[in-house]
MARMIPA-852536 format. One record per residue (C-alpha): residue number from 1; residue in three letters; x, y, z. Coordinates in nm, 2 decimals. Each point is the difference from the previous one (the first is absolute). Example, Ala and Ser with C-alpha at 12.3 -4.5 7.8 and 13.67 -1.06 7.14 Angstrom:
    k    r       u       v       w
    1  ALA    1.23   -0.45    0.78
    2  SER    0.14    0.34   -0.07
// end
This chain:
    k    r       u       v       w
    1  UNK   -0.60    8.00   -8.24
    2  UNK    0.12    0.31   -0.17
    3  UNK    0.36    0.05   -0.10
    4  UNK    0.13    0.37    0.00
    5  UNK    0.24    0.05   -0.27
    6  UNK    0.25    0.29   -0.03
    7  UNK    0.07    0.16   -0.33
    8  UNK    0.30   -0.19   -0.04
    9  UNK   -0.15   -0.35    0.06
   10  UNK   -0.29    0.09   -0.25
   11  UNK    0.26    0.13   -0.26
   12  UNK    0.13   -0.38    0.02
   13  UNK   -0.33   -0.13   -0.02
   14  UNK   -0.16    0.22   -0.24
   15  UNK    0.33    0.21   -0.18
   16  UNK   -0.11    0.34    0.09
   17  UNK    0.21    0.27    0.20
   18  UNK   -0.15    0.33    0.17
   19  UNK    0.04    0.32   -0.18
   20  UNK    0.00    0.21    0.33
   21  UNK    0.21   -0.17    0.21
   22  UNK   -0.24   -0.07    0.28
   23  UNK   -0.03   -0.29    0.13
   24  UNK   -0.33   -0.17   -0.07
   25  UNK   -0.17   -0.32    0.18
   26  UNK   -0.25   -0.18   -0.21
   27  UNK   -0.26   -0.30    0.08
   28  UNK   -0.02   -0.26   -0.26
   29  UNK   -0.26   -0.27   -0.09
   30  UNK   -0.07   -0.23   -0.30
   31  UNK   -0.36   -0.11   -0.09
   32  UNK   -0.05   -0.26   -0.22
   33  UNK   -0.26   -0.25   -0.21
   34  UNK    0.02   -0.39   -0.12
   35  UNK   -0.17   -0.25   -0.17
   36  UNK    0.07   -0.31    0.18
   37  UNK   -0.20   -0.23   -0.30
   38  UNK   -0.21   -0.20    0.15
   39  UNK    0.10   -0.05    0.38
   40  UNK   -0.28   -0.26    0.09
   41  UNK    0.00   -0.26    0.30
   42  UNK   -0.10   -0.32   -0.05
   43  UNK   -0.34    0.01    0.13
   44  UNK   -0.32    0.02   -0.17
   45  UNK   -0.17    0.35    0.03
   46  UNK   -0.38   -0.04    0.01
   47  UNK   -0.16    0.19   -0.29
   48  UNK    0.33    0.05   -0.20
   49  UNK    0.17   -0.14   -0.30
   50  UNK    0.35   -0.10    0.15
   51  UNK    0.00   -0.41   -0.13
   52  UNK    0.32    0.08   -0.21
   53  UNK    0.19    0.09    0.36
   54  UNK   -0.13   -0.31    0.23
   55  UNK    0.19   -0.36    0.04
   56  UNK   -0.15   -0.17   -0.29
   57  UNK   -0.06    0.28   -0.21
   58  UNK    0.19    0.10   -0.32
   59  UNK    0.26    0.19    0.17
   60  UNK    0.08   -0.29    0.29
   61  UNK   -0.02    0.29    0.18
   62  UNK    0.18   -0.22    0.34
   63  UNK    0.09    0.14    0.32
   64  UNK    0.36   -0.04   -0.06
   65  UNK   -0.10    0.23   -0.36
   66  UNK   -0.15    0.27    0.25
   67  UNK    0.27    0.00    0.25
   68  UNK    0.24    0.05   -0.29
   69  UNK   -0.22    0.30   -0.15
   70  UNK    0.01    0.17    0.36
   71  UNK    0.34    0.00    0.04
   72  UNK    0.05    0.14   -0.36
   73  UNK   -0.21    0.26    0.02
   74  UNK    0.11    0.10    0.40
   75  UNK    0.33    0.00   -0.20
   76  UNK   -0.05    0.25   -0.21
   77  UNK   -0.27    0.22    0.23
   78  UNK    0.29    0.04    0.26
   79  UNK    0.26    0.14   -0.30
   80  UNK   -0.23    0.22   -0.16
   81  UNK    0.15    0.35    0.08
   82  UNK    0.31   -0.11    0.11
   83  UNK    0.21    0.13   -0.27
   84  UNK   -0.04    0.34    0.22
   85  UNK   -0.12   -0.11    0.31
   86  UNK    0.09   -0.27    0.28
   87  UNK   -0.30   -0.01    0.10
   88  UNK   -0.26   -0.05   -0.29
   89  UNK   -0.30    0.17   -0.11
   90  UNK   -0.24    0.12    0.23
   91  UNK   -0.32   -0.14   -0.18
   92  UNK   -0.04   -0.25   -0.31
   93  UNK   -0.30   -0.08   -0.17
   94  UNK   -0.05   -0.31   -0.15
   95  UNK   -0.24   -0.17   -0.20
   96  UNK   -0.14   -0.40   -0.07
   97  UNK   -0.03   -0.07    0.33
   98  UNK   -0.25   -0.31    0.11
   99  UNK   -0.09    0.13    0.36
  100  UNK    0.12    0.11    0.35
  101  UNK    0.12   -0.34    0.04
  102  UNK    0.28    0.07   -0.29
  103  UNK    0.12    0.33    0.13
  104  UNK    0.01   -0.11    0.35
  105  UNK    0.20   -0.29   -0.09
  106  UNK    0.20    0.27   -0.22
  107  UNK    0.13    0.24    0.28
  108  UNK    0.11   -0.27    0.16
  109  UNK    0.24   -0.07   -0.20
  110  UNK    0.36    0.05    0.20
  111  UNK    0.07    0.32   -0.21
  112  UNK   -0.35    0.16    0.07
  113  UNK   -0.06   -0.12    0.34
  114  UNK    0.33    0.15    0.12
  115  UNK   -0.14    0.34   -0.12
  116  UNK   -0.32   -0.07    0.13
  117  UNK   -0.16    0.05   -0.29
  118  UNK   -0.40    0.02    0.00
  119  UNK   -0.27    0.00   -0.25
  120  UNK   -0.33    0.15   -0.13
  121  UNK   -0.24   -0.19   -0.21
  122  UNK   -0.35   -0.06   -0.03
  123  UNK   -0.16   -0.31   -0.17
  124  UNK   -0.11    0.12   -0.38
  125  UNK   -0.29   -0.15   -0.22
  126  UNK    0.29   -0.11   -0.29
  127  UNK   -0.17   -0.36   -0.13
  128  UNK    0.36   -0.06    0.00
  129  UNK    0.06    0.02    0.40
  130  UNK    0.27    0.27   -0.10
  131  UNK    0.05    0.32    0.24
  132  UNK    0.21    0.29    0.05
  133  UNK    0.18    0.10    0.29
  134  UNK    0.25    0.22    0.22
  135  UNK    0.29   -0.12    0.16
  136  UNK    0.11    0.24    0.23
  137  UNK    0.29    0.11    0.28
  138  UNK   -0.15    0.13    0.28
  139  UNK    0.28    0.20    0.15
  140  UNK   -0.02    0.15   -0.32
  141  UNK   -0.37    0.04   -0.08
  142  UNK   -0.28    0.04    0.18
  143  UNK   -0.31   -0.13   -0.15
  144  UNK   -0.30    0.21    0.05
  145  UNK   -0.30   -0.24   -0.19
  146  UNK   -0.10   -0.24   -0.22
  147  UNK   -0.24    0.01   -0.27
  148  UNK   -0.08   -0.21   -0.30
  149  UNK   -0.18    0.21   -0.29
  150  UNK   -0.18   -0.29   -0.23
  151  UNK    0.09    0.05   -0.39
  152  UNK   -0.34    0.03   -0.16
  153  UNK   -0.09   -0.09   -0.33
  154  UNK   -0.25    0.23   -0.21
  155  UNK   -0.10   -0.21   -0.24
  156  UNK   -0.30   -0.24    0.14
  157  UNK    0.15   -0.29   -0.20
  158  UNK    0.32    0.00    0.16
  159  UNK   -0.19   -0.02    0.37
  160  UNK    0.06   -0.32    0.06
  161  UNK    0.23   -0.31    0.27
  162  UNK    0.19   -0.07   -0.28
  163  UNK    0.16    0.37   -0.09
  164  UNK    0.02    0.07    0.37
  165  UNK    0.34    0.19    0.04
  166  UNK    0.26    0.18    0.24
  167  UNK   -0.13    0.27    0.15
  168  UNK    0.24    0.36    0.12
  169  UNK    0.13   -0.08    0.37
  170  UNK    0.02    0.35    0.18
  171  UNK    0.25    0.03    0.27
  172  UNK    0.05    0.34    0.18
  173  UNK    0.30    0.06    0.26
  174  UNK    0.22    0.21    0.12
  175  UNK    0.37    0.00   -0.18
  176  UNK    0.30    0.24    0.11
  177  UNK   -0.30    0.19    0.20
  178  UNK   -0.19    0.03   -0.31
  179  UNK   -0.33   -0.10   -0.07
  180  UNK    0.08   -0.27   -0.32
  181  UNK   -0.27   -0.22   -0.16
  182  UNK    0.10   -0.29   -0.18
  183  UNK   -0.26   -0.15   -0.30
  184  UNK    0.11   -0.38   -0.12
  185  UNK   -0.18   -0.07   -0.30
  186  UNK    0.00   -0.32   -0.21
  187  UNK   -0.18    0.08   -0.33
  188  UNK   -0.19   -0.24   -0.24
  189  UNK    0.24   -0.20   -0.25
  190  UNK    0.11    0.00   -0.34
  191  UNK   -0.28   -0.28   -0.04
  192  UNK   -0.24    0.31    0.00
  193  UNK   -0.02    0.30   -0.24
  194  UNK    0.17    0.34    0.13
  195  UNK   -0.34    0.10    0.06
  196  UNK   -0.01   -0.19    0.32
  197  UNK    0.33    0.18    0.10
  198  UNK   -0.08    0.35   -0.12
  199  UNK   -0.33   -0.11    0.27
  200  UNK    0.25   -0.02    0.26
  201  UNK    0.16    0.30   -0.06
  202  UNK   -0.26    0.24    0.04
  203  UNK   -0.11   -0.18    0.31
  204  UNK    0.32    0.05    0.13
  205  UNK   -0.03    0.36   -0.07
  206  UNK   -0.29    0.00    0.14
  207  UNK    0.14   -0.17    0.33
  208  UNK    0.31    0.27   -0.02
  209  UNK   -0.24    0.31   -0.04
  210  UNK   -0.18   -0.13    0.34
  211  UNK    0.29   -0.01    0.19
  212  UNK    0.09    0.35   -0.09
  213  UNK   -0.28    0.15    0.07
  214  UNK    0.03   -0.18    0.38
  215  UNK    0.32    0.11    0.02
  216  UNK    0.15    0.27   -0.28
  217  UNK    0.35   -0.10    0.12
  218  UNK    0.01   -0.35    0.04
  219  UNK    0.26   -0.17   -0.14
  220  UNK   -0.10   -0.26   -0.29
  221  UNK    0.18   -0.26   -0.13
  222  UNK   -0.21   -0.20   -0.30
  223  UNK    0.17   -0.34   -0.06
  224  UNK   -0.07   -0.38   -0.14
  225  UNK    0.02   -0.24   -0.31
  226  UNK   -0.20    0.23   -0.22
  227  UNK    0.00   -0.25   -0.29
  228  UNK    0.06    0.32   -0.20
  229  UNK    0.35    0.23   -0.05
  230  UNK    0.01    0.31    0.09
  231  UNK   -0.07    0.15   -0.33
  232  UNK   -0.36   -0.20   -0.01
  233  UNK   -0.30    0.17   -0.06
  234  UNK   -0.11   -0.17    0.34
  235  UNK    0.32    0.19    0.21
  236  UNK    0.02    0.30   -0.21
  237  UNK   -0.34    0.08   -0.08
  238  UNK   -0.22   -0.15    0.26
  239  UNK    0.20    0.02    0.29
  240  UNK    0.19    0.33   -0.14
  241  UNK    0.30   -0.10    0.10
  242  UNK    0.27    0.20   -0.15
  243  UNK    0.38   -0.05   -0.19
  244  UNK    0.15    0.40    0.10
  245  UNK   -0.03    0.15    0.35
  246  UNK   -0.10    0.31   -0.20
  247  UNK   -0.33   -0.19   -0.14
  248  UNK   -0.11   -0.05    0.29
  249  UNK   -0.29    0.23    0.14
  250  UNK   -0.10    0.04    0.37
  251  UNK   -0.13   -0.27    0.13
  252  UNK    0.15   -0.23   -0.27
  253  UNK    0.23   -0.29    0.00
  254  UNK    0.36   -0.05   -0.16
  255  UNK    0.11   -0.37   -0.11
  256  UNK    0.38    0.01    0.02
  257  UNK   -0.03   -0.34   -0.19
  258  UNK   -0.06    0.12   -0.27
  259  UNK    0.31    0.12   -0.07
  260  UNK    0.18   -0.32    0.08
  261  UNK   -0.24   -0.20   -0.25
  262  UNK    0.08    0.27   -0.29
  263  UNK    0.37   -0.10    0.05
  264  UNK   -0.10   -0.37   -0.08
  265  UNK   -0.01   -0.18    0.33
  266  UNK   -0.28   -0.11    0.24
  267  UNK   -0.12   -0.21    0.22
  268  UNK   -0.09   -0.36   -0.22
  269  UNK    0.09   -0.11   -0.35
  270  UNK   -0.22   -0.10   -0.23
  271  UNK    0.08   -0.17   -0.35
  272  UNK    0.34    0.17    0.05
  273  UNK   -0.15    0.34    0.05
  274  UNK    0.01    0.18    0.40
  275  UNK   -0.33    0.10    0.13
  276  UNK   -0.03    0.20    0.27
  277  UNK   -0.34   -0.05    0.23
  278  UNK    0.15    0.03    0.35
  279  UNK    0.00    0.37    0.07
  280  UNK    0.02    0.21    0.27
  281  UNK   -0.20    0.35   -0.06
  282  UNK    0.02    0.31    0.20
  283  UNK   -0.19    0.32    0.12
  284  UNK    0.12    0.32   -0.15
  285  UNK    0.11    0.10    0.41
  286  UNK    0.27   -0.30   -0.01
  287  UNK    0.17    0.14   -0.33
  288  UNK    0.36    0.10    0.09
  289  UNK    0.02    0.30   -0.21
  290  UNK    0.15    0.37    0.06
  291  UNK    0.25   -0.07    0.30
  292  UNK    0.09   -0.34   -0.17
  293  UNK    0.27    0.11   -0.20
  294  UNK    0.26   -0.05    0.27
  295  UNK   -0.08   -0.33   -0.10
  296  UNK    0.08    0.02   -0.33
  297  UNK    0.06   -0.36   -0.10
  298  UNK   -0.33   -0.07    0.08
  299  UNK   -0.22    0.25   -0.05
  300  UNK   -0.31   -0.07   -0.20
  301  UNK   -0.04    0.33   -0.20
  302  UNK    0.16    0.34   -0.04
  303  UNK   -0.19    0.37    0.13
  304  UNK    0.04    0.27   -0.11
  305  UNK   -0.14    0.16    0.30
  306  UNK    0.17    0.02    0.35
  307  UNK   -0.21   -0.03    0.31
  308  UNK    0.07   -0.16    0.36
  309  UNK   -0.13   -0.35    0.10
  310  UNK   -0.14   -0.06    0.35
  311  UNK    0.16   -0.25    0.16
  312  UNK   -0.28   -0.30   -0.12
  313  UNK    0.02   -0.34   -0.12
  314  UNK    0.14   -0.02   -0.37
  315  UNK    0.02   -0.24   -0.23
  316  UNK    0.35    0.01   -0.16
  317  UNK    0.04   -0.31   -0.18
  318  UNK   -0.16   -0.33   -0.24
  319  UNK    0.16   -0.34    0.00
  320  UNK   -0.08   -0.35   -0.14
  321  UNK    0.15   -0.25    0.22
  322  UNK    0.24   -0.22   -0.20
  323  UNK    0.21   -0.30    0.17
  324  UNK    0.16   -0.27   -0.22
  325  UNK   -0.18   -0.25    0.18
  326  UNK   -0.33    0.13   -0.11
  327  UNK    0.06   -0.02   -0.35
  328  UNK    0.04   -0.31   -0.26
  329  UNK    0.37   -0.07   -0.03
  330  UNK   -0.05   -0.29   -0.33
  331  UNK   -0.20   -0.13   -0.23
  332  UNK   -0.24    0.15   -0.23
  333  UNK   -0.13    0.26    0.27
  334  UNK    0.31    0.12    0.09
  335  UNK   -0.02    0.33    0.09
  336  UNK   -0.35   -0.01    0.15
  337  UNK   -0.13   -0.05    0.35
  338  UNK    0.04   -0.35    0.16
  339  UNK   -0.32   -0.07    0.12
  340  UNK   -0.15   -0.24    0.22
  341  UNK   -0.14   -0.23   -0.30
  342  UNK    0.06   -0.01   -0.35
  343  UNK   -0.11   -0.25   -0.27
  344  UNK   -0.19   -0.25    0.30
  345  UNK    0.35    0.00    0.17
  346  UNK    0.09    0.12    0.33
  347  UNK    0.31    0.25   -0.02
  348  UNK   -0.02    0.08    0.38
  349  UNK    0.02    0.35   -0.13
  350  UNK   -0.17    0.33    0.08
  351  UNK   -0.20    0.15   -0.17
  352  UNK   -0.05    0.13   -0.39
  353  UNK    0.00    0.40    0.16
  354  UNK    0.28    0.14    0.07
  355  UNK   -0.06    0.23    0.41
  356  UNK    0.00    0.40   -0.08
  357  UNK    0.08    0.23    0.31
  358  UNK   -0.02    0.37   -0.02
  359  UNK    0.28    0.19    0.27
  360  UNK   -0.14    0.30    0.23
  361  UNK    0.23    0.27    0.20
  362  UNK   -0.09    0.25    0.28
  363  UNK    0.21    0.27    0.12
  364  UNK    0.02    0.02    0.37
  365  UNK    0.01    0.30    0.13
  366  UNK    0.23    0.13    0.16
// end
């Protein structure tokens, strides 16, 4: 579905006018990542660690548990993006997945399976049984294909079952008639040095240069739990992902996070501190930059140079996705995310990541 909105409904939407009194129609979308901690049925997966998340395992991870984790996270999928639109994002990404089996049972939830959401995912090596995947709309987007690109470890100590890890799930499709590729990445914890990041990184760069030399002009959006802010030697340096549109060279990313980490918020809390590891990063062709500044309330930089954009698919906009609900109301985490467990105690929460969405516009033409 796309929704057609005339410069007066996206001035509500968005607060911004037209300086030449024309009339203008735009498409808009919403694209988006979460970490859904730990959504594991409660069946055994052959080869992988998941005891904590069975019956009789530490977590008493029951069926009534995994019903209630569905719902909650269905919940919150469905009302990403609806702050601007009625109808959602697009695409999410999400990461800590168990299997198919999961996601299936996750789209249909009532608030997906009335949008007909589908999914991507491919079964990763993690020791874990965690995964990455796309939820998608498909009158919205239109996958092309699937790949998984392993995360490989240069070290020959580090080969080994037990430091088995996510690997960078590739989906290609076809977004506002554009060719868009989506990478969901899910890179190695805290538990390991930033070398193991800053690893990931340049393998992501790697990934990223590949698809631009397929395709010079696809569209890229870079996203995940990168276990690192955006100011980490492992997003800034490895990756090259940078703070000012200006920084950014062709061919280059721009994380729009990392301004909203500078101002002191983020995505999960940590000994009272924000952290911000769930970004969404962009190709230098989605950065909303000369004819922006009709929208001035949301423009990303200033130019000093004035040049027309075709009519393409921009992105215009960051946005951490914050509902009371989510977040602790009492005690001594106040102010944090409520998550599913904390302290061997089952809060029927969410999850300890707050959702991130990035919003896109197209002109139509006339």
């Amino acid at each position: 579905m796309k929704t057609l909105l005339s410069v007066l409904a996206f001035a509500f939407l968005f607060g911004t006018g037209n300086a030449q009194g024309q009339e203008k129609k735009f498409s808009v979308y919403s694209i988006g990542f979460y970490n859904l901690e730990n959504l594991f049925d409660t069946c055994h997966d052959e080869g992988r660690n998941d005891y904590e998340y069975l019956p009789d395992g530490r977590n008493k991870w029951t069926g009534m548990k995994y019903t209630h984790k569905l719902r909650n996270m269905a919940r919150v999928l469905s009302e990403m993006g609806t702050d601007k639109l009625p109808y959602g994002c697009a695409a999410i990404g999400v990461s800590e997945v168990e299997n198919a089996k999961c996601l299936t049972d996750l789209c249909n939830q009532e608030p997906l399976k009335k949008r007909n959401m589908q999914f991507c995912h491919i079964e990763g090596p993690d020791h874990r049984g965690v995964d990455c995947g796309l939820l998608y709309n498909p009158s919205m987007f239109k996958v092309r294909n699937v790949k998984l690109v392993p995360y490989l470890y240069e070290k020959q100590e580090d080969i080994k079952n037990d430091r088995a890890t996510r690997g960078f799930l590739v989906v290609s499709g076809t977004l506002a008639g554009e060719h868009v590729t989506i990478v969901v990445n899910h890179l190695p914890s805290r538990g390991a040095v930033s070398y193991y990041r800053e690893l990931g990184g340049r393998q992501i760069r790697v990934v990223k240069d590949s698809l631009l030399r397929d395709d010079p002009n696809v569209k890229l959006f870079i996203m995940g739990d990168m276990n690192d802010d955006p100011k980490d030697p492992s997003m800034s340096v490895a990756l090259g992902a940078r703070r000012y549109i200006d920084q950014v060279e062709d061919g280059g990313l721009y994380n729009p996070f990392w301004e909203i980490h500078a101002s002191g918020t983020g995505t999960l809390m940590y000994d009272g501190q924000w952290n911000l590891f769930d970004q969404i990063i962009v190709s230098k062709n989605l950065i909303c930059s000369e004819d922006c500044d009709d929208y001035s309330t949301l423009k990303l930089a200033t130019f000093k140079k004035k040049s027309k954009q075709k009519k393409m698919l921009k992105s215009l906009q960051p946005q951490i996705f914050r509902r009371d609900y989510l977040m602790q109301q009492e005690g001594k985490y106040k102010g944090g995310t409520l998550r599913t467990h904390a302290g061997g105690v089952w809060l029927d929460g969410y999850s300890d990541h707050l959702p991130t969405l990035v919003y896109l516009i197209k002109e139509q033409k006339r």
